[in-house]
Backbone as JSON, one array per atom type, in Angstrom:
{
  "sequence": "XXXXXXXXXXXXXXXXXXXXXXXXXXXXXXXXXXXXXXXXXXXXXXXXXXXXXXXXXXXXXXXXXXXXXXXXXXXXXXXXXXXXXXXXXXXXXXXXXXXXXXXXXXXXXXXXXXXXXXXXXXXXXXXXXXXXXXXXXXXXXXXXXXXXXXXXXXXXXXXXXXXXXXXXXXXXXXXXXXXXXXXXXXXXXXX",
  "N": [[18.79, -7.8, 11.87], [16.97, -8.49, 8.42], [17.39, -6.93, 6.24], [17.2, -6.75, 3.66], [16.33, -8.88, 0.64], [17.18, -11.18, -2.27], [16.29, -12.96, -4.62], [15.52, -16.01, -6.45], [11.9, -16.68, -6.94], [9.79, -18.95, -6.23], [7.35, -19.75, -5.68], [4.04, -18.42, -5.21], [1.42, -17.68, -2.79], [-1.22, -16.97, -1.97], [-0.76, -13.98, -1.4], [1.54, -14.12, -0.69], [5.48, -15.19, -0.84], [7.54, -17.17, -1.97], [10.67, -17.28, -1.78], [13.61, -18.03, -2.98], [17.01, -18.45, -1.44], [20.56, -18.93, -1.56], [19.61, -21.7, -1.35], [17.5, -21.81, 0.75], [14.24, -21.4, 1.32], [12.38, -18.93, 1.56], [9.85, -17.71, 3.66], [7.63, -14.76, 1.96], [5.5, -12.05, 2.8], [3.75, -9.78, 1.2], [2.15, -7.02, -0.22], [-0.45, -6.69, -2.0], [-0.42, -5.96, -4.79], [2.04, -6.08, -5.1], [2.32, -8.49, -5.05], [0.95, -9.31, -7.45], [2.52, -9.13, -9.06], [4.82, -10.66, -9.29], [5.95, -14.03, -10.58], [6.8, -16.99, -10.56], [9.56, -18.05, -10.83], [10.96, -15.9, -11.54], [13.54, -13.36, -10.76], [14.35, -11.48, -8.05], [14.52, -8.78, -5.73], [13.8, -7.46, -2.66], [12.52, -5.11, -0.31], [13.02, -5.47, 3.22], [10.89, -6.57, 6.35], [11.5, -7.67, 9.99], [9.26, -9.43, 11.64], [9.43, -9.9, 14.99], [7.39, -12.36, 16.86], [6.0, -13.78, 19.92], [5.28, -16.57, 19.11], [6.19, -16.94, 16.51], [7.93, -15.95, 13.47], [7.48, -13.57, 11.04], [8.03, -12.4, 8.01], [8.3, -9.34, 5.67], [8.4, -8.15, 2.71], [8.81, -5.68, 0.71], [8.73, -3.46, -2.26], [9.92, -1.12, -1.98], [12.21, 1.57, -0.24], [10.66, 3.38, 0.76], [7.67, 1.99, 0.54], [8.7, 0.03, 2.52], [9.1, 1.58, 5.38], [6.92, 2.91, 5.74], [5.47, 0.98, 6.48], [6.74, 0.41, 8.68], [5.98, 2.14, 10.14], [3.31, 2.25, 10.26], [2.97, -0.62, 11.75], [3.54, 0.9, 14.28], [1.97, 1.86, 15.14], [-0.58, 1.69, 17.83], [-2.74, -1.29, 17.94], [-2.42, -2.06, 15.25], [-1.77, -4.08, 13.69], [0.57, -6.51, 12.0], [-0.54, -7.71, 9.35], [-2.61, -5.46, 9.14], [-1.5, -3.32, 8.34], [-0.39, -3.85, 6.44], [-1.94, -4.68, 4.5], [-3.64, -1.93, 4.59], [-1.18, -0.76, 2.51], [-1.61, -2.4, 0.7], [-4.04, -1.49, -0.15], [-3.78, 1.85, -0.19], [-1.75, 3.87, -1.55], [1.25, 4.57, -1.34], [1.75, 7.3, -1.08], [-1.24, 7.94, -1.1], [-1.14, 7.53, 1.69], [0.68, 9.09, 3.01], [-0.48, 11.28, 2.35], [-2.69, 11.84, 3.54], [-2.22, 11.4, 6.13], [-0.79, 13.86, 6.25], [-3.19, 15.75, 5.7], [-4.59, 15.13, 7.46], [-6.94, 13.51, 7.15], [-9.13, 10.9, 8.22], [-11.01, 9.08, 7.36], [-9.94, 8.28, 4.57], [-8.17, 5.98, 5.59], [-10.52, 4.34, 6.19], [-11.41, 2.7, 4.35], [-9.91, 1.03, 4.15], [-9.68, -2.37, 4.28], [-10.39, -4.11, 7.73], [-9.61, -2.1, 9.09], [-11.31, 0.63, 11.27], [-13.24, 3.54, 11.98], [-12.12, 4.63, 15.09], [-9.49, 3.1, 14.73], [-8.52, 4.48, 12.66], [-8.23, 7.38, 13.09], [-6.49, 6.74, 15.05], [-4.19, 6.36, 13.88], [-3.56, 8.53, 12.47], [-3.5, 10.63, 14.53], [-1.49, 9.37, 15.6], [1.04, 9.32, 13.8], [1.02, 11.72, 12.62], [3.57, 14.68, 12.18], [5.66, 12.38, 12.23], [5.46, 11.31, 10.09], [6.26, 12.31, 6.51], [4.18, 14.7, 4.57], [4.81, 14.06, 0.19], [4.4, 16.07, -1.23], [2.95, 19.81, -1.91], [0.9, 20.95, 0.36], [-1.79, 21.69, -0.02], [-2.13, 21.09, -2.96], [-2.52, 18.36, -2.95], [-4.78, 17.84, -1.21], [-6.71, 18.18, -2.91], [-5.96, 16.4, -5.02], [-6.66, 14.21, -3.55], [-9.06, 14.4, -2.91], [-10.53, 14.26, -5.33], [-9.12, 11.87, -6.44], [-10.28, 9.93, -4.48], [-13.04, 10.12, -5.54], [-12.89, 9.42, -7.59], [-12.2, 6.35, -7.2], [-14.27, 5.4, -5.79], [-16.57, 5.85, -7.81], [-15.17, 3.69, -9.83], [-15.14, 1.36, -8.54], [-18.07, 1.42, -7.76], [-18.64, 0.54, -10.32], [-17.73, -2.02, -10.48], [-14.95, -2.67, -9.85], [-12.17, -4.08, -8.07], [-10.81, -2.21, -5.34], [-7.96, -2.06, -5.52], [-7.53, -2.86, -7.89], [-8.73, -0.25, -8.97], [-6.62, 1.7, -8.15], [-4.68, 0.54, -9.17], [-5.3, 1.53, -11.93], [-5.64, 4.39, -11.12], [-2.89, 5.13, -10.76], [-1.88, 4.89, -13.08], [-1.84, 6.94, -14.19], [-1.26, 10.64, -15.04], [0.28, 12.67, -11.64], [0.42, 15.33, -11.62], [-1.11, 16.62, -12.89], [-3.8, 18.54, -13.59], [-7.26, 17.64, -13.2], [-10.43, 17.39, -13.81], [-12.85, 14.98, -11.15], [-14.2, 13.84, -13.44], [-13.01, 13.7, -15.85], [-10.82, 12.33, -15.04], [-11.9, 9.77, -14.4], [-12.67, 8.98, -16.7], [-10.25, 8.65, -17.54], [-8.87, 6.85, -16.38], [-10.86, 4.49, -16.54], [-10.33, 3.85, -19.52], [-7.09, 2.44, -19.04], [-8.45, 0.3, -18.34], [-9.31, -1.02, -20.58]],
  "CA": [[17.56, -7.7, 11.11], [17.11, -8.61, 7.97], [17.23, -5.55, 5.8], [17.06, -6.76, 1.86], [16.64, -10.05, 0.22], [17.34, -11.1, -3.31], [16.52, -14.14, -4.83], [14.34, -16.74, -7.35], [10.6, -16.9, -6.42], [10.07, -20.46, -6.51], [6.24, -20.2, -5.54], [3.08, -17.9, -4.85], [0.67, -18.55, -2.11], [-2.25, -15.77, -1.21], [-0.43, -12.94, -0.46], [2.98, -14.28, 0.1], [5.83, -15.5, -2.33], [8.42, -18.16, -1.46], [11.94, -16.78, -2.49], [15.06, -19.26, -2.93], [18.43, -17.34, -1.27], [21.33, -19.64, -0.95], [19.33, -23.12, -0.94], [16.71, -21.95, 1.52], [13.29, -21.05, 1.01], [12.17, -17.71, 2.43], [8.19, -17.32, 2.24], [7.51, -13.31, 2.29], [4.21, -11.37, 3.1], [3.79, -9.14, 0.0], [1.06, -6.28, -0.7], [-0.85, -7.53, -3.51], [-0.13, -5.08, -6.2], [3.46, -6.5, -5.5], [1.93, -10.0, -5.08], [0.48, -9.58, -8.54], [3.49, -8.93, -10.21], [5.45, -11.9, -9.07], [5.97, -14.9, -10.97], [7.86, -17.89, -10.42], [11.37, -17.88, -12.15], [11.63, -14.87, -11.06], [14.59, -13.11, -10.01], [13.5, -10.63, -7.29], [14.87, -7.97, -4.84], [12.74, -6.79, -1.59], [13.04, -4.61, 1.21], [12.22, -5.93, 4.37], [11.06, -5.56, 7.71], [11.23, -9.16, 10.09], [8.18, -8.89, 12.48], [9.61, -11.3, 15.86], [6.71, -12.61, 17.83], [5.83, -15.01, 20.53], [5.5, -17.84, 18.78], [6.71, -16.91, 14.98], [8.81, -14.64, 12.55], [7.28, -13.55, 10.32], [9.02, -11.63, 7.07], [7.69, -8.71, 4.69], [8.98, -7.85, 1.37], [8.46, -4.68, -0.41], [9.56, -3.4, -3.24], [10.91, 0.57, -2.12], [12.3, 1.29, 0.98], [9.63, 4.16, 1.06], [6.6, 1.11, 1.49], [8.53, -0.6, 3.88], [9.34, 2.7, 6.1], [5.5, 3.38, 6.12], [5.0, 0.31, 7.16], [6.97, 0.41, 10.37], [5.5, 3.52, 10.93], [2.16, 1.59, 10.68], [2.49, -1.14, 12.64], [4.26, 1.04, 15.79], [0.49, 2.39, 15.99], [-1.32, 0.71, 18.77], [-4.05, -1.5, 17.17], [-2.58, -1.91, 13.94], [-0.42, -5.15, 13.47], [1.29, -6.57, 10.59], [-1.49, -7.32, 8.79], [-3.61, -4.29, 8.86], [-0.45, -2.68, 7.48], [0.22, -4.76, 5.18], [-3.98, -4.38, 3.84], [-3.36, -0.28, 3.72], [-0.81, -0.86, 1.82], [-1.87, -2.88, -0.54], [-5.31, -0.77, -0.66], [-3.52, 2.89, -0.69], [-0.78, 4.13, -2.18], [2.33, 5.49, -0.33], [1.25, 9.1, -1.32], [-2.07, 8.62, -0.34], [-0.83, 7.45, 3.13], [1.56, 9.96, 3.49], [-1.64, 12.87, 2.25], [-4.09, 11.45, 4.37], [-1.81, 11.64, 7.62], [-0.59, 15.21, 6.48], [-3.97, 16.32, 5.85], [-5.41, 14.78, 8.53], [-8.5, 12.79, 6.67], [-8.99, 9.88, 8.54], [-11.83, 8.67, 5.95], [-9.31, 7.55, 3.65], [-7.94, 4.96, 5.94], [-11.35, 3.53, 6.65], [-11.55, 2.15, 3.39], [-9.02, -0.04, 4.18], [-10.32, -3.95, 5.5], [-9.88, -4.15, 9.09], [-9.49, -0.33, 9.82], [-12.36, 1.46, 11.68], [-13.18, 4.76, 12.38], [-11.26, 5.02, 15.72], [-8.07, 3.34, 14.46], [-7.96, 4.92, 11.4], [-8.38, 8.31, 13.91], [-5.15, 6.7, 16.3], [-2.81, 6.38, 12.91], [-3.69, 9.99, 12.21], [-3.35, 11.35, 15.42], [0.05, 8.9, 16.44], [1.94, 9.47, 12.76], [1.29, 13.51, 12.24], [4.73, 14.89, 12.64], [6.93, 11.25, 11.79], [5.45, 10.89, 8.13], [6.27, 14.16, 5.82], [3.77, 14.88, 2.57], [5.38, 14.19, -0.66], [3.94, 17.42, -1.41], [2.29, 20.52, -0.72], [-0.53, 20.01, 1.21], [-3.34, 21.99, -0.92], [-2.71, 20.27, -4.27], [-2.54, 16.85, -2.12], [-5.98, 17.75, -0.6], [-7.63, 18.6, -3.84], [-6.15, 15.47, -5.87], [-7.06, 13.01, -3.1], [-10.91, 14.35, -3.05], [-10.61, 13.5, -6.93], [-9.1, 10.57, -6.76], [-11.78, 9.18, -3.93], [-14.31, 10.34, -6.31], [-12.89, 7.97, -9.0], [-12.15, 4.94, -6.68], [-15.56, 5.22, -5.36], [-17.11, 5.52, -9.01], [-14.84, 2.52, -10.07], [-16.0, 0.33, -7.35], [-19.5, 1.43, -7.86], [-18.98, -0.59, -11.06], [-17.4, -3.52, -10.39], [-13.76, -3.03, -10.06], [-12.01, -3.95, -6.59], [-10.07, -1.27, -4.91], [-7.06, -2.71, -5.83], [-7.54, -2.55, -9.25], [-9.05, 1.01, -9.4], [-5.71, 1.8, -7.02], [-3.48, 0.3, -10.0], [-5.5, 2.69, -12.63], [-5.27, 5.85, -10.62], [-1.75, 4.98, -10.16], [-1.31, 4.88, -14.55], [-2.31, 8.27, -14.2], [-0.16, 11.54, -14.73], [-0.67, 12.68, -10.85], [0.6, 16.48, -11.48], [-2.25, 16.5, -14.06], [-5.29, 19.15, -12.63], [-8.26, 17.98, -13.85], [-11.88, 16.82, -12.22], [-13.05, 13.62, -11.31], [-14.71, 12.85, -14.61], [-11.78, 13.43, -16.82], [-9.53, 11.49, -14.98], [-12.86, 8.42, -14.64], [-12.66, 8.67, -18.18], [-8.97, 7.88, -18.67], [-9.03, 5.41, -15.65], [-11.57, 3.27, -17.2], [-9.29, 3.31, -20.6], [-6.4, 1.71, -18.02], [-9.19, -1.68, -18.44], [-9.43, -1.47, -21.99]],
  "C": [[17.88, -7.93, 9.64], [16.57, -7.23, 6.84], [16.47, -5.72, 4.05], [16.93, -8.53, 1.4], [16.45, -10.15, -1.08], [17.48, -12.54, -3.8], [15.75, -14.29, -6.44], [12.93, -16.58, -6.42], [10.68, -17.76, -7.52], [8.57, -20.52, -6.69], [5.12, -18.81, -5.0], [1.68, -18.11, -4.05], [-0.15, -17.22, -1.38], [-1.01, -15.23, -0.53], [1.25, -12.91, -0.24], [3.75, -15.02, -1.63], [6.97, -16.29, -1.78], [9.88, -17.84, -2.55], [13.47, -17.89, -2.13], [16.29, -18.11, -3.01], [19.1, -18.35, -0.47], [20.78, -21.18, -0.9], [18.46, -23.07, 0.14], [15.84, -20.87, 0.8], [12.51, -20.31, 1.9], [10.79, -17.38, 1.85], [8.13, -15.5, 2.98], [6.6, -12.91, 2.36], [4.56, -9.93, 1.68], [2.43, -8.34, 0.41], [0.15, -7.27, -1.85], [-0.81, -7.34, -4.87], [1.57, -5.97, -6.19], [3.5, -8.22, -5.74], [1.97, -10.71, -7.01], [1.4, -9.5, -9.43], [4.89, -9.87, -10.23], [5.03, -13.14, -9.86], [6.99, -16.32, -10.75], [8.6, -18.15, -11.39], [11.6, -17.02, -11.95], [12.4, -13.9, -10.33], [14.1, -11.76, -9.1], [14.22, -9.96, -6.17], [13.58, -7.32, -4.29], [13.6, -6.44, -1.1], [12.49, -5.18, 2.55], [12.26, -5.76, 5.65], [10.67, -6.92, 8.49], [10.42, -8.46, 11.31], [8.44, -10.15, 13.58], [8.26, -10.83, 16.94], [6.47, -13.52, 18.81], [6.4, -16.41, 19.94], [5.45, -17.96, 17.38], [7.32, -15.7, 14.17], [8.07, -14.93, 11.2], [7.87, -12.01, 9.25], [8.24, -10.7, 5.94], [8.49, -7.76, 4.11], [8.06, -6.55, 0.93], [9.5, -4.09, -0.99], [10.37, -1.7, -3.16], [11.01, 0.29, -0.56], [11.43, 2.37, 1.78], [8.34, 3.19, 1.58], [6.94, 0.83, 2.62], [8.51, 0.6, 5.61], [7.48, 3.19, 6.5], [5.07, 2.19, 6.68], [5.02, -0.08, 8.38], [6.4, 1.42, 11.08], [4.43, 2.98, 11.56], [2.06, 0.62, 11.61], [3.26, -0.74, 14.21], [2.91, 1.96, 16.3], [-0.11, 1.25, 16.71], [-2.44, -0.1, 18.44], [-4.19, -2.03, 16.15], [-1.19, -3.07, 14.52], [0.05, -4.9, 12.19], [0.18, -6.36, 9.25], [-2.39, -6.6, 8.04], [-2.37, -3.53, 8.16], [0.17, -3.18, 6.32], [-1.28, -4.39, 3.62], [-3.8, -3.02, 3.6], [-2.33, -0.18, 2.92], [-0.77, -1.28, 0.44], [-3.17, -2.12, -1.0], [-5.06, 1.0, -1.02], [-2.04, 2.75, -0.95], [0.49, 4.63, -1.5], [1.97, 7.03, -0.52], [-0.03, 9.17, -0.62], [-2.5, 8.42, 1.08], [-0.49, 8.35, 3.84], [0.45, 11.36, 3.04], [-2.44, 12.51, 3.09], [-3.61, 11.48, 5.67], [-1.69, 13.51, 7.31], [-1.97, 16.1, 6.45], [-5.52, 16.11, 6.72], [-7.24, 14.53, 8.27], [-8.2, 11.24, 7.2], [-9.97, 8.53, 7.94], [-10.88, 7.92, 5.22], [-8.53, 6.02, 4.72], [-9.15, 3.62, 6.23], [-11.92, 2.41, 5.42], [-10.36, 0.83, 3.19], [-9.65, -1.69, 5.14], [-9.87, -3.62, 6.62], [-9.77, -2.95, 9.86], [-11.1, 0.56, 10.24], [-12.39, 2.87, 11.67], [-12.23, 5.03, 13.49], [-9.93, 4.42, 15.44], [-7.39, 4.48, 13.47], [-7.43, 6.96, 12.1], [-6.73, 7.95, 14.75], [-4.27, 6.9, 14.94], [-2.49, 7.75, 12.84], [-2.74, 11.22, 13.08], [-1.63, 10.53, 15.98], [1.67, 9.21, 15.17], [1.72, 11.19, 12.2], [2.53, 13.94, 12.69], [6.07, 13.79, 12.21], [6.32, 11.34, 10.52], [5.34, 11.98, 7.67], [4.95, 13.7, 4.7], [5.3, 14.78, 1.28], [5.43, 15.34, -1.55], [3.2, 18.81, -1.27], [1.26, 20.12, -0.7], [-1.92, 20.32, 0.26], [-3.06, 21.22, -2.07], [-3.22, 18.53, -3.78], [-3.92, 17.01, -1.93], [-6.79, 17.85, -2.04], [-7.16, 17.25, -5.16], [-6.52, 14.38, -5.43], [-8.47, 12.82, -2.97], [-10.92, 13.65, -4.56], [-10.4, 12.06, -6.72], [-10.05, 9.52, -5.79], [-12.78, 9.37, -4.66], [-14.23, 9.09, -7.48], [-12.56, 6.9, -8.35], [-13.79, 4.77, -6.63], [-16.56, 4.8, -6.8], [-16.35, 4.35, -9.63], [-15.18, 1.65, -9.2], [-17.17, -0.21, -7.25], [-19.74, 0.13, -8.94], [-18.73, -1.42, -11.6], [-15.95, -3.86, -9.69], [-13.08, -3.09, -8.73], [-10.95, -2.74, -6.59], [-8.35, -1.21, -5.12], [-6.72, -2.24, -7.46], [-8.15, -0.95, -9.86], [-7.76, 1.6, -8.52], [-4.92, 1.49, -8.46], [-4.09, 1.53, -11.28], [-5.12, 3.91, -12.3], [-3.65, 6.23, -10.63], [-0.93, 5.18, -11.76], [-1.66, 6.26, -15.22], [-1.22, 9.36, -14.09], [-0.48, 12.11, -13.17], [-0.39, 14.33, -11.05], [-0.36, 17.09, -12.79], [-3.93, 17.01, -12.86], [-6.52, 19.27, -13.51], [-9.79, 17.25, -13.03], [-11.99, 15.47, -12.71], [-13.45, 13.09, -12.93], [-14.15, 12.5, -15.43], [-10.85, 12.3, -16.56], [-10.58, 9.95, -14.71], [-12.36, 7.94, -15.76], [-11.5, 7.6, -18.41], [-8.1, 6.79, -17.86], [-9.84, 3.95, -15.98], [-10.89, 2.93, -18.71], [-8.32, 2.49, -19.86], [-7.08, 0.77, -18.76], [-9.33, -1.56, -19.69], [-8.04, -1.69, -22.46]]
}
């Protein structure tokens, strides 16, 4: 398996990023927060996880070995390919993957493209026990209601999930204060 790769990115193509290692050109499946921060000329280390199927290999790059580890978690749920794991990833955060299994809100996954109510219900119910919290569980539960309060109000007005996902993220997170405070200094982030 291919564990790490380290190269040039030669090229960027929705989603994916074409990395030069050795004289061959390795295209990678990227999140999009990691998408977005790729440029060509750029020298670049991933972690990766090679996905063999029928009839293609396909390769995904991330940048800790904490994403990619959630990601195998994700796609060894029934339902959930590469793809869809690849889409919660790029739409939540590794924390609020790893709070939303420990505190068993299956809401927060449904906000992810492609994820319904009953998958988002199988991740829940098949990853409780393999994925730990990064922390304890009550402050987790009480900063992830907040921070759905401020995705949702960033969304409301205009900003994709993605991009209210990179604000929340420029945020102190051991910082206890209510949704509006932290709106406030999420909408500074875009200024």
């Amino acid at each position: 398996m291919i564990a790490t790769i380290t190269g040039e990115i030669t090229q960027i193509i929705e989603g994916q990023a074409v990395i030069s290692v050795g004289g061959i050109g390795l295209r990678i499946n990227l999140t999009e927060n990691t998408c977005l921060s790729c440029r060509p000329g750029m020298k670049r280390a991933f972690h990766t996880h090679l996905v063999v199927r029928e009839d293609h290999l396909s390769l995904f790059g991330f940048e800790t070995v904490e994403e990619r580890d959630l990601f195998v978690h994700l796609i060894s749920v029934a339902g959930v390919g590469p793809k869809t794991a690849l889409a919660a990833l790029s739409t939540l955060t590794p924390g609020a993957v790893r709070r939303a299994i420990a505190a068993d809100q299956p809401e927060i996954f449904t906000r992810v493209p492609g994820i319904g109510k009953k998958t988002a219900q199988k991740i829940i119910l098949d990853l409780q026990g393999k994925v730990e919290p990064l922390e304890p569980l009550e402050a987790a539960a009480r900063m992830d209601e907040i921070d759905t309060e401020v995705i949702e109000a960033l969304t409301a007005l205009g900003y994709s999930i993605v991009e209210a996902q990179a604000a929340l993220q420029s945020l102190p997170q051991d910082e206890e204060t209510d949704a509006e405070t932290r709106l406030r200094k999420a909408l500074q982030f875009f200024s």
